[in-house]
C-alpha positions in Angstrom: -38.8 5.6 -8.1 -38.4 1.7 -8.6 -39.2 -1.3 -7.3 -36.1 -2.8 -5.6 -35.9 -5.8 -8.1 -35.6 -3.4 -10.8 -32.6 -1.3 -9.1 -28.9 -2.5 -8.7 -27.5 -3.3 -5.3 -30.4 -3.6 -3.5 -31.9 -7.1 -2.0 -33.6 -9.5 -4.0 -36.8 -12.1 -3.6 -38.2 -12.3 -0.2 -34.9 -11.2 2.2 -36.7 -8.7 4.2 -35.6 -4.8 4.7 -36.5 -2.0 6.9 -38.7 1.1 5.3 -36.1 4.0 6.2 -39.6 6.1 6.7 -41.5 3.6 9.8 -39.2 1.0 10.1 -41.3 -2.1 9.0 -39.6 -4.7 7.5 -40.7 -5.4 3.7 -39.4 -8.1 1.6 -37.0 -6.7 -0.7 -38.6 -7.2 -4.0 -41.7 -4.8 -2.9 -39.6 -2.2 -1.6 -39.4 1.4 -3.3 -35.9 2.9 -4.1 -34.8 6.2 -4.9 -31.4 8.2 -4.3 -31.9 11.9 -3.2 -29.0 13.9 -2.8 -27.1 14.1 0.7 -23.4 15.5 1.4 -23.0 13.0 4.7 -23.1 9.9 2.2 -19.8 8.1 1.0 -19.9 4.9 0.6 -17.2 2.4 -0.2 -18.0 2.7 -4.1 -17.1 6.4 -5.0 -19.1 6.6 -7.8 -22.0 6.7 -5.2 -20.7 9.8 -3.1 -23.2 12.0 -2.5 -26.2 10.0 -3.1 -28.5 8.5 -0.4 -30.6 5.4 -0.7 -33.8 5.4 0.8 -35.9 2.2 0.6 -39.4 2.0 1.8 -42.2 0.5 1.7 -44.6 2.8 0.1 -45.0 5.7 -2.5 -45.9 7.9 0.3 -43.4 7.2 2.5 -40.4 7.0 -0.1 -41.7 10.9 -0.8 -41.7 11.6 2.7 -38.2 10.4 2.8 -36.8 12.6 -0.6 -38.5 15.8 0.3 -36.6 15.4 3.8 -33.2 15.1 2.3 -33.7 17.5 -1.0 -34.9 20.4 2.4 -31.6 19.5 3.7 -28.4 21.3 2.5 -25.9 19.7 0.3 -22.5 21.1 1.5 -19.7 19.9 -0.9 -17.3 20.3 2.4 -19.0 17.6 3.8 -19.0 15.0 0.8 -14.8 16.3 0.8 -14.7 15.6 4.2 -15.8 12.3 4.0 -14.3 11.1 0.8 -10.7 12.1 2.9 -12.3 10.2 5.7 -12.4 7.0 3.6 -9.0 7.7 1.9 -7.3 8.0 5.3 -8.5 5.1 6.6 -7.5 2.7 3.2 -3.8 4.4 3.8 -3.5 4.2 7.7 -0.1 3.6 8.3 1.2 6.2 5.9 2.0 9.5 7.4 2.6 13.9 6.0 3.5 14.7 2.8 3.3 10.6 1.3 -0.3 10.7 3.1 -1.6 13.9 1.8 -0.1 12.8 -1.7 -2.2 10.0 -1.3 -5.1 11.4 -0.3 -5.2 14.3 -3.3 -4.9 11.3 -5.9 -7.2 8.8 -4.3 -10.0 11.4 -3.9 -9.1 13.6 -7.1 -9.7 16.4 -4.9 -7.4 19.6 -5.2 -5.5 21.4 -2.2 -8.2 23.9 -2.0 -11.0 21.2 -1.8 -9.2 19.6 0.6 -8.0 22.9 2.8 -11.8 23.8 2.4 -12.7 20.5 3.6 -10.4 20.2 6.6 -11.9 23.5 7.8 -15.0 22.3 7.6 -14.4 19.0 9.6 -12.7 20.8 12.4 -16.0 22.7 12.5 -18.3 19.7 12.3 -16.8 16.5 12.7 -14.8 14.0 14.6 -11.0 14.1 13.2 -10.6 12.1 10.3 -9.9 8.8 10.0 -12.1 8.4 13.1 -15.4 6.7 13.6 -18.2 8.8 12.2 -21.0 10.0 14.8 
């Protein structure tokens, strides 16, 4: 756990944030920052798939936070899902076989990743390429 000055991407100086645990806004630099695994987060960088940040403004509340998500269930289906989420919407106008070709290399998942995850979001989610909940 770090101090947000210390950890990439995350404010810097006095630009205030909001503690994900009680809302209050801290300036950045006194913020804690961890990542704790969850299988709803994709972000526009892939190499941070999977990973949530949580920023707050204490210790206690940054633990708070962590031992939420790590009670939580990572589903892999759900990290697919959303990774083809993302894909479709950087390739909208394409459609079949060019889009699915598109998505399998963007996302380097493999047909049965993606089969598996397409189950899955006709399960849970709204269809992809949509606006998530």
């Amino acid at each position: 756990m770090d101090h947000s000055d210390a950890a990439e991407g995350v404010g810097s100086g006095d630009a205030p944030e909001l503690c994900d645990g009680c809302g209050r806004m801290v300036p950045a630099r006194q913020l804690v920052v961890s990542r704790a695994p969850d299988s709803s987060a994709v972000s526009m960088d892939a190499r941070l798939d999977g990973q949530r940040l949580l920023r707050a403004c204490c210790e206690p509340h940054l633990i708070e936070l962590a031992v939420g998500y790590l009670r939580r269930p990572f589903v892999p289906e759900e990290l697919w899902s959303g990774q083809i989420t993302r894909a479709v919407r950087l390739l909208d106008p394409l459609e079949g076989e060019q889009m699915y070709e598109q998505v399998v290399a963007i996302t380097g998942l493999d047909e049965e990743q993606v089969m598996r995850a397409v189950a899955w979001q006709e399960g849970h989610g709204s269809p992809f390429g949509s606006a998530p909940d």
